[in-house]
N, C-alpha and C positions, 0 to 999 in steps of 0.2 A: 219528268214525272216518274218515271220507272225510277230513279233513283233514291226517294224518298220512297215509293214505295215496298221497295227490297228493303230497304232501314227499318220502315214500320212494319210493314209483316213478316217480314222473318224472324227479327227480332222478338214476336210472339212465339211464332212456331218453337226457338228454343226453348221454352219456359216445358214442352213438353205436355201440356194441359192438351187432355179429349173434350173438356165439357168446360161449362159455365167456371169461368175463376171465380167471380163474387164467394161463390156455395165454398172453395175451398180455401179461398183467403177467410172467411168466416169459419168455420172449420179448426183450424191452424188458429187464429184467434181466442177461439175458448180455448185450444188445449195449451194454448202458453204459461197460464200459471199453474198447471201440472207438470210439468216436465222440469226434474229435480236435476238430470243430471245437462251440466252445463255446457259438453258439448255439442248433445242432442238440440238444446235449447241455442246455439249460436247458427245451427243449422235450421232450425227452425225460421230464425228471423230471416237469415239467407235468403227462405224459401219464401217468405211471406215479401221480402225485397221483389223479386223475383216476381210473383205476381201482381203486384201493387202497382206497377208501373204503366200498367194500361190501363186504367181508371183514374192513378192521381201518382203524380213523378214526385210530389214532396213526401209521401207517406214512403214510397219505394226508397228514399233516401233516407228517411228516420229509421227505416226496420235496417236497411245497409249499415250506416255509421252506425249503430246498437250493436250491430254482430261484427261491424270490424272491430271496434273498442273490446268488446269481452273476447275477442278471441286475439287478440294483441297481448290483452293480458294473461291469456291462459295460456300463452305460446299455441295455439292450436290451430297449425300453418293451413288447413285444407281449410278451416274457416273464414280464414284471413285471404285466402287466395280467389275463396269465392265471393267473397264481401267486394272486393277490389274490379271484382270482372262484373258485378253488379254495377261498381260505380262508374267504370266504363259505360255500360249501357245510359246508364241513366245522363252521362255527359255527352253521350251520342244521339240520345234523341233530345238533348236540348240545342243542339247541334254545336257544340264547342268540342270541332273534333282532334285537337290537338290535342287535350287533356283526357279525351277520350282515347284516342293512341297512346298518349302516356298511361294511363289505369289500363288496358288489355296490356300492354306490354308488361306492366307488373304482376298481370296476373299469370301473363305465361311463364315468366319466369320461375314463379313463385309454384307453380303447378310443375315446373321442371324440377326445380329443387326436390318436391315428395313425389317426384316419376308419377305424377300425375299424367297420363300418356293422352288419355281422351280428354281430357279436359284441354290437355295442352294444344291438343288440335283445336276445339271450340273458339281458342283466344285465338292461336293463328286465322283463322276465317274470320273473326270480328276484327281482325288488322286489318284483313284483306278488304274487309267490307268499308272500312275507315278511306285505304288508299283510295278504294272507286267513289268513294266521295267528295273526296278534297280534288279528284282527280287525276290521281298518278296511279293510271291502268297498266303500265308494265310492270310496278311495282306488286301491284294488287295482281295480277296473273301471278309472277314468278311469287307471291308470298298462297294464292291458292292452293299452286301444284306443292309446294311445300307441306302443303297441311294433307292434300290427297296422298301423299310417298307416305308419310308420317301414319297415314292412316290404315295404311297397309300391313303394319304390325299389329293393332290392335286387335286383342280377341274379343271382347265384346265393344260391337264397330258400328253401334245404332247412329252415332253423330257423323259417319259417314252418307248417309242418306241427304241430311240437311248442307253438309259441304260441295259435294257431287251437283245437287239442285242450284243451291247460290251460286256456282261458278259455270254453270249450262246456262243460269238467265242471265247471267249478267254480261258474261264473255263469252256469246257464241262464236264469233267471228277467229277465237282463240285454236276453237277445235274444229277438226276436219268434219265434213259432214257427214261421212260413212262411221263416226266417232263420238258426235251428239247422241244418238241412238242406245249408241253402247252406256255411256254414261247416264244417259236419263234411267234405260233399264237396271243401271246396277243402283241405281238411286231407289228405286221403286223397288227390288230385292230384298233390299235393306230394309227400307220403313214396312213392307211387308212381313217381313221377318219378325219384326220387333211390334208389330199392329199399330202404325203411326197413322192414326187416322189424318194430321192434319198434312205431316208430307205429303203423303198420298193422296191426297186430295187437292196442294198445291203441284205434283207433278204431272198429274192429269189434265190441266192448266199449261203447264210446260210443253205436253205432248200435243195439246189443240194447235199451240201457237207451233208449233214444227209442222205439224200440216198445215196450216194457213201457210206459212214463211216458203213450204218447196212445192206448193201448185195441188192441193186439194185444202182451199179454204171453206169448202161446203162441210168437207169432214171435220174440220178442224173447229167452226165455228158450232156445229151440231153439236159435238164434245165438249165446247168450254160452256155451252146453255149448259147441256146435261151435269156439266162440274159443279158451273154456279146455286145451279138447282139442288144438289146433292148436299152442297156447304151449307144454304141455307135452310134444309130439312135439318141437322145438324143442328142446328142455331149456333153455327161458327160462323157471326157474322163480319166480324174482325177479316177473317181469310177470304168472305165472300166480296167485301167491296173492290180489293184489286180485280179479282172475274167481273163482275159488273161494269168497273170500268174498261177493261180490256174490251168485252161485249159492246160499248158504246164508241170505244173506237173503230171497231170492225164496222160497225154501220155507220160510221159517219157521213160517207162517200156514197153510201151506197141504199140507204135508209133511215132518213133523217129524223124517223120519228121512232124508229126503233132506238134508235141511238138516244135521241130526247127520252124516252121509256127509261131504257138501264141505265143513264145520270141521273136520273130522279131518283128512280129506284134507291140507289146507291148513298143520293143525297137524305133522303129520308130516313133509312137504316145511319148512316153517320150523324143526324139530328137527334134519334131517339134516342141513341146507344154514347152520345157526346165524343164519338171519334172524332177531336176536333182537328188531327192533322188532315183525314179523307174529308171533315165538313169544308175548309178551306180549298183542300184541292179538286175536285168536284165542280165545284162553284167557279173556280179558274176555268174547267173544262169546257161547262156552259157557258159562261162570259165569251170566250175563246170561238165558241162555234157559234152563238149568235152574231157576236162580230166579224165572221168570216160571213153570217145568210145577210148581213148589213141590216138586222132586227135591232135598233140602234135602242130603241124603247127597252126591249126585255135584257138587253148586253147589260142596259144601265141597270137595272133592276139588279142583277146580280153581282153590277161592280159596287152597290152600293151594300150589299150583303157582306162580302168582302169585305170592305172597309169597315163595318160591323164587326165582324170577327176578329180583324187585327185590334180594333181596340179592346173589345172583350177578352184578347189573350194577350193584350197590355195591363189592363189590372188586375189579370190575373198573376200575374209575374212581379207584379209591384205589391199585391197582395201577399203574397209568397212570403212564408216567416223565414227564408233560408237563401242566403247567398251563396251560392254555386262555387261562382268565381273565388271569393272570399275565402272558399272553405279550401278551394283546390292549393290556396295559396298557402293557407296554416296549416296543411299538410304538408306541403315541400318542407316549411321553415322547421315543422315539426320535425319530419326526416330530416332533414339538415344536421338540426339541435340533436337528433340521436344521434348519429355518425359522428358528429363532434363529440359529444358525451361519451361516445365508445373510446373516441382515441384519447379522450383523454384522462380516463380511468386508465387505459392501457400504456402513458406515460408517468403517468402518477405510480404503476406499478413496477416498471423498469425504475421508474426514478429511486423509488426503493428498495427494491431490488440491486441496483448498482450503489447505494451507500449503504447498504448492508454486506455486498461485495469486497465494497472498499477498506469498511471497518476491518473485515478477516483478513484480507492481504497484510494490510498495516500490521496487525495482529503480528500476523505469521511472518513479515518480513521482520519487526520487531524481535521476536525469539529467533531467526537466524541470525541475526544482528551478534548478537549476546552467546550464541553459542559460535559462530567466526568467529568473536574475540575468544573463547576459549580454548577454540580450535589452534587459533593462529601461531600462538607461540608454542604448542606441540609441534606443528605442524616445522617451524623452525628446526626446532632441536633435530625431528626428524630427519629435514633434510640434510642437516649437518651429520649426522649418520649415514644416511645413506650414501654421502659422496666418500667418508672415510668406507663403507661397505662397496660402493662401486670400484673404487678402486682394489682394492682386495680382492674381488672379485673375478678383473684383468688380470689379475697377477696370476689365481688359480686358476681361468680359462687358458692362460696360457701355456701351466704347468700342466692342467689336464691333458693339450693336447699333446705337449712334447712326452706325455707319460703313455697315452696312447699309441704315440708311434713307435716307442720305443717297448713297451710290449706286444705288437704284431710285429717287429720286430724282431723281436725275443722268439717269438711262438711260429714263425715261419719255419726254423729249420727241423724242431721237431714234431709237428704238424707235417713239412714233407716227408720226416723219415715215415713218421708214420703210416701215410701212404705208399712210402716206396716196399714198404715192410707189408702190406695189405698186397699189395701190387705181386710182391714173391711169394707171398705164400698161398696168395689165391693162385699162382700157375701151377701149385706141385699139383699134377695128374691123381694121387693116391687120395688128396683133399676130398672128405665126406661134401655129399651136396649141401648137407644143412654147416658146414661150418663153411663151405664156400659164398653161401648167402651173404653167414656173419660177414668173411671180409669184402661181400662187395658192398656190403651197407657201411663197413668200417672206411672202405676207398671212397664213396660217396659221400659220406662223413666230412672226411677229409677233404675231398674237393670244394665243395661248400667253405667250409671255415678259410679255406687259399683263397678262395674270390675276396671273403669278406675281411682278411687279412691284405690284401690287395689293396680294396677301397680304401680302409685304412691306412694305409701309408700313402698312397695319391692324395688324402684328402688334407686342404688347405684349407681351412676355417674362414678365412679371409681370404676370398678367391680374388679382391680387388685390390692385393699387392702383388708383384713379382709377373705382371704381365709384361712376356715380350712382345714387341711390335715388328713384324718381319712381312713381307709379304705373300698371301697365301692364293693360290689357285682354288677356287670353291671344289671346280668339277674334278681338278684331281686330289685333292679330299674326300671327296665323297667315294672316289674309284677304290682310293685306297682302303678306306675303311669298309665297303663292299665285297674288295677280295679278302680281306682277312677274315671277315665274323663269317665267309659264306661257310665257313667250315660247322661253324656255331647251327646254321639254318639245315646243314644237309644231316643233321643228327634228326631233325624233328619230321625232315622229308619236306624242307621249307625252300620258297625260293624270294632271293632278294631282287628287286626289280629296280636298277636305278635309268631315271630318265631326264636328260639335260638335251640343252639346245643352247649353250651360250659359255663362254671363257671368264669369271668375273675375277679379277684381282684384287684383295683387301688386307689391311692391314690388320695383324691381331695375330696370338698366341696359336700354332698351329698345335702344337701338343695339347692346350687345354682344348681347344676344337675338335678334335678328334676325340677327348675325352666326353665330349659330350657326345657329337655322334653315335659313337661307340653307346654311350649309355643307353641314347633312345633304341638303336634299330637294336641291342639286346632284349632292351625292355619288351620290343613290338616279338620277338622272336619266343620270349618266357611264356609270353600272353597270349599269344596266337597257336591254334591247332595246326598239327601238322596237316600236313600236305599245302599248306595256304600261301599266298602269297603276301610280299610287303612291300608296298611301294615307297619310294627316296625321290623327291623330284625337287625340281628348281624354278623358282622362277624372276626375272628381275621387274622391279619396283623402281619408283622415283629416287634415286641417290639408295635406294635399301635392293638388298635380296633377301629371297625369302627360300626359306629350305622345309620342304614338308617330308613329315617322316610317317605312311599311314598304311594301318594295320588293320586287318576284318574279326578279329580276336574277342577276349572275354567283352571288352570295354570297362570304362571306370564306371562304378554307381556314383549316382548323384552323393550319397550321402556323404561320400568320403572324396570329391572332388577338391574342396579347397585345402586339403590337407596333404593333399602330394608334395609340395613343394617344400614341406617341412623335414628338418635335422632328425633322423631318426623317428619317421615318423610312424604314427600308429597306424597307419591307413595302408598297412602292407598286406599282399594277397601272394599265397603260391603260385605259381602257375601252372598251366594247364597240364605237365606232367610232374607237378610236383616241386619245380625248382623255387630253392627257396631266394625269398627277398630278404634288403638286407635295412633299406630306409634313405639309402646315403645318396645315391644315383640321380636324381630327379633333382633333389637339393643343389649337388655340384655341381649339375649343367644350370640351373639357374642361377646362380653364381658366378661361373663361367659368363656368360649370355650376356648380363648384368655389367660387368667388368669391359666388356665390350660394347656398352653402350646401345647395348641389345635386348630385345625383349622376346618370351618364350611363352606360350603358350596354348591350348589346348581345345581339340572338341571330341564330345563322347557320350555312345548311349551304351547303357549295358547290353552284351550279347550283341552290339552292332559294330563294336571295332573303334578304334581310336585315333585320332589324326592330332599331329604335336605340330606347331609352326616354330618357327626359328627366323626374329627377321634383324640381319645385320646392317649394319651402315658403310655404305663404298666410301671408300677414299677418293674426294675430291679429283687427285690427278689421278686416278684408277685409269686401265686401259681395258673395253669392254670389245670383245669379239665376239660376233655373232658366229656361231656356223653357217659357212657356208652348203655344203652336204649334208642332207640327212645323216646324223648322227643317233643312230640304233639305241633301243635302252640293253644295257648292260644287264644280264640277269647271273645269278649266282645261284 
């Protein structure tokens, strides 16, 4: 019983009406051929859906399908959204509640898509109301509290009041009982708030049956007269029959003719009023309790009333200009046929799209076509140039270099006098300060152009011919080139820190090795401010060692990072006092490195210092000794 009954009356209560619908569906009826503009007018029909359904469900379904069709066409989704949760209703109290779930479902959606927020709740609660129908009560809880969270953000939160109520009558057993209380009052807050005379008057209702239900049924039944009494001053006679009937089940047990009083009651207001859901159920009630007093005479009376009304709302349903079923179904097909229609506009477009594609490709491969052939036999000639050019080429790299060596060469011996001549005349004592400047700028000078007279003749353009193979001790390598630059570092106030722990033997050029050594921990010493340290450490790898050379100095900037490794390169910086770079150095250890089957390189931030790796390949039958003893880092 209750459950038909929450269907039919609440289902009223959303429609929102204080008074009489007839007066406002009449109302809304004249001003329909006034109202020019068309969305106003699909809202309209909406409303008069809306109302129409408690008097006659075919009319509620004509104003519906009116306002979903114009507003389908006019794109005008709140239209469409409310048209849809109408036709919900209306498949809900015909009770096809599968299709009935399906239309709230579309309508919540559809209400999410334009962040319709309250409405969205609305349609959650009419799911909710669907699952406690069909009977899946855990469903219909957890989709309640769904719609109550949801409801907690809205700022205007009048449809809270009617979600709060529906989910207190239907699932108490849901909520704690120190907990019904809380919620029936915030129910009441709300329709207060907002002046819902008919919540308010269905939660007073609510509140009688919480006193009957925990042991004051005197109070509780005194409240639901005084409710029912209230509603019917009202002429909310709709909302009054559920009280009526509640009132005649309180007395069933306990006052059998009060109880006979409020079914009549109830029965007679649903006969005027042609409530034909409450006339039918009424009439079950009566049936039901003379068959319990074994009044087998008046049971029959009303089972035969009964059967009366089943068939009076058999031709009324076969009367009926409009198949339900029918229609639910040429709307699926209908949706169907758009979504098919969408995709295949949306095919027919790409289809276009990609032979329109195709034609330009062709196009444009077409003219490459035709400019390769024109290209191609340039392109020949070219090459046959450029091999007689490459070779030419060899022959001058090769002359370049032996012209290079053999002018720093050339420029060595009088470049040292010149120093050496700087060097005498900066000791004579009687030397003015300012011409003693001159020649330490002029011995500085000169030192400079010996380093870079130096490099040049060391440097072998092709580091990966004339490598000897001899065998080299890593750590006295490193010792060695340690004690000799230390002299390099104690100019700047530097100290070199080398640290090993192991003997490694390998095959390769010890003079070119040293040449690289030498390059990096000068490089660390140019770069690096004085007083600072620079560490040389070792360490061994699978069949490799690796030799780290790291400095706390300028560091390399990014921008100029890949260009260290290049022949006279552009990416040269002074260093920290001045000393000048020359390009060559960084180039010949990679060369070096290379030629050894080795590889070189690097990590660095600016202003955080620089760390260069070095990692060589052992020789197969190498012999590898650990130390035994702490063996100390060697500092310079």
């Amino acid at each position: 019983m209750k459950r038909v009954l929450v269907l039919v009356a609440l289902l009223v209560l959303m429609c929102r009406l204080c008074y009489a619908q007839l007066d406002n569906i009449r109302q809304i009826q004249k001003q329909l051929p006034y109202i020019h503009d068309s969305l106003r007018y699909v809202d309209a029909l909406n409303r008069l859906g809306m109302l129409s359904y408690e008097n006659n469900l075919d009319s509620s379904f004509y104003y519906t399908d009116r306002a979903r069709s114009i507003a389908d066409r006019l794109q005008y989704a709140k239209g469409k959204a409310d048209a849809t949760n109408n036709l919900g209703i209306i498949f809900d109290m015909r009770g096809n509640l599968q299709l009935a779930l399906r239309y709230y479902n579309d309508a919540f959606n559809s209400y999410k898509a334009i962040n319709d927020t309250s409405n969205m709740v609305l349609a959650t609660m009419n799911i909710a109301m669907v699952y406690q129908e069909i009977g899946k009560n855990q469903k219909a809880i957890n989709t309640y509290k769904q719609a109550i969270e949801k409801g907690k953000s809205l700022s205007r939160d009048s449809i809270m009041s009617l979600v709060l109520y529906n989910y207190t009558l239907q699932y108490p057993g849901s909520i704690s009982k120190d907990s019904i209380l809380i919620y029936i009052n915030r129910a009441k807050q709300i329709a207060t708030k907002y002046n819902d005379k008919r919540v308010l008057l269905a939660i007073e209702q609510l509140i009688a049956d919480y006193y009957i239900k925990n042991g004051e049924p005197a109070k509780g039944i005194a409240l639901l007269q005084q409710d029912a009494a209230n509603t019917l001053s009202s002429n909310l006679y709709y909302l009054s029959l559920d009280m009526l009937i509640d009132l005649g089940d309180q007395f069933t047990l306990t006052d059998s003719a009060k109880a006979i009083n409020y079914y009549r009651q109830g029965l007679e207001i649903a006969r005027q009023k042609g409530y034909g859901v409450y006339n039918s159920l009424i009439i079950r009630k009566l049936y039901d309790f003379y068959i319990a007093k074994k009044d087998n005479a008046t049971a029959f009376y009303y089972s035969r009333e009964l059967l009366e009304l089943n068939d009076m709302q058999e031709k009324i349903d076969n009367n009926s200009g409009i198949d339900y079923i029918e229609y639910a179904l040429k709307d699926q097909q209908l949706e169907s046929a758009h979504v098919q229609s969408t995709y295949q506009q949306l095919f027919l477009t790409l289809a276009v799209l990609v032979c329109i594609l195709t034609i330009i490709i062709l196009l444009i491969l077409w003219r490459n076509w035709k400019k390769l052939n024109r290209t191609a036999e340039a392109l020949r000639l070219q090459f046959q140039q450029s091999e007689l050019t490459m070779e030419a080429l060899d022959v001058m790299n090769k002359d370049y270099a032996r012209v290079i060596k053999i002018v720093a060469h050339d420029l060595r011996n009088p470049i040292g006098g010149i120093s050496a001549i700087a060097g005498i005349v900066q000791a004579d004592r009687n030397l003015s300060h300012e011409a003693k400047e001159l020649m330490n700028l002029l011995q500085e000078s000169s030192k400079n152009c010996m380093e870079l007279i130096n490099e040049l003749m060391d440097t072998d353009f092709d580091q990966h011919k004339n490598v000897k193979r001899e065998g080299i001790n890593i750590d006295e390598l490193l010792h060695q080139c340690v004690h000799l630059l230390s002299f390099r570092a104690k100019d700047k106030n530097q100290q070199l820190v080398l640290s090993t722990n192991l003997q490694v033997i390998i095959q390769g050029d010890k003079e070119k090795l040293w040449r690289v050594m030498n390059n990096l921990i000068i490089n660390s010493i140019k770069f690096s401010p004085a007083g600072s340290e620079i560490h040389i450490d070792t360490k061994l790898l699978q069949n490799k060692v690796l030799i780290i050379v790291k400095d706390t100095g300028m560091g390399i900037p990014t921008i100029i990072q890949n260009k260290i490794f290049d022949p006279f390169t552009t990416a040269k910086r002074k260093g920290t006092q001045g000393e000048q770079p020359y390009g060559l150095g960084l180039y010949i250890s990679k060369q070096i490195v290379e030629a050894h089957n080795g590889k070189i390189w690097f990590k660095s931030e600016a202003d955080m210092g620089t760390e260069f790796f070095i990692e060589l390949p052992i020789n197969s039958n190498h012999q590898v000794t650990r130390l035994t003893l702490f063996d100390p880092p060697i500092s310079a």
